[in-house]
C-alpha positions in Angstrom: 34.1 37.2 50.1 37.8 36.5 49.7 38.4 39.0 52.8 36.2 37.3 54.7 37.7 34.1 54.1 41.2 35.6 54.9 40.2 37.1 58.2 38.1 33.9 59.1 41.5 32.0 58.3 44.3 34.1 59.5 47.6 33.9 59.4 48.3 30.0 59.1 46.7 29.1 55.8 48.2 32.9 54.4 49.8 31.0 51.7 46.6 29.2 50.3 44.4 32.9 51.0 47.4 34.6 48.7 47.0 31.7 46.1 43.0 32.4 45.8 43.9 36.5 46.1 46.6 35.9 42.5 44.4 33.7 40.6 41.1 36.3 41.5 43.1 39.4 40.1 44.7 36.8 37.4 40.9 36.6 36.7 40.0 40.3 36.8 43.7 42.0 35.7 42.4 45.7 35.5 40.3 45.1 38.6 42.3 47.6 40.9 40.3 47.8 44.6 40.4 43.5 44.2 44.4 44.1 43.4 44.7 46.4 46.2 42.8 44.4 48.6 45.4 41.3 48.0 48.1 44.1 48.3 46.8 45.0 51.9 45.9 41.0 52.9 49.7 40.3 52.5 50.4 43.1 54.3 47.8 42.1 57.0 49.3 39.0 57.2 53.4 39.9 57.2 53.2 38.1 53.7 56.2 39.9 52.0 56.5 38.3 49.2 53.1 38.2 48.3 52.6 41.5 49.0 55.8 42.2 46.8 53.6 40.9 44.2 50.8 42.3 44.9 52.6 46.0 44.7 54.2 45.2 41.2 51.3 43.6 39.0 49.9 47.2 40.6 52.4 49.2 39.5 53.0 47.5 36.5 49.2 47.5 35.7 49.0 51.5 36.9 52.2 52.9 35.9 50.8 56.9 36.7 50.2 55.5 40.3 53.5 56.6 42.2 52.2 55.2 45.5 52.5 51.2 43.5 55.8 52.5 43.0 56.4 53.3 46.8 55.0 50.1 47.8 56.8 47.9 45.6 59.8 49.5 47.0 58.5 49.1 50.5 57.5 45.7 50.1 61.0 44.3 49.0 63.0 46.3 51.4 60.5 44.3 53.9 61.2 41.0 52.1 65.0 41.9 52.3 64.8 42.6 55.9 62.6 39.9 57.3 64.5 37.2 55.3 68.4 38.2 56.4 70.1 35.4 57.6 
């Protein structure tokens, strides 16, 4: 449902779509496809923040997952990049 609502939505209300993603895996913590499916929304959407963390409640949550690691990374070189003055 919540992917539905993001891709009926788009990219303008991203922040409120991101908002509904946190509090659903907030809801579910161990829940991983519903934590991986707010990873990839952000990423969808050029989100970086959110998508920053989305990859670290993964990794943190999955530490024996080294591709959360590799997306965490990924994520804030992103957020890094896309925010330089």
């Amino acid at each position: 449902m919540l992917g539905r609502v993001w891709s009926t939505l788009g990219p303008k209300y991203a922040d409120e779509v991101t908002k509904l993603w946190e509090k659903a895996v907030k809801a579910q913590p161990h829940n991983e496809d519903l934590a991986r499916d707010w990873f990839w929304g952000t990423v969808k959407t050029l989100d970086w923040r959110g998508a920053q963390k989305a990859a670290m409640h993964l990794q943190k949550t999955y530490t024996k997952r080294r591709e959360y690691w590799f997306w965490a990374v990924i994520s804030s070189l992103m957020l890094h990049v896309c925010f330089i003055p």
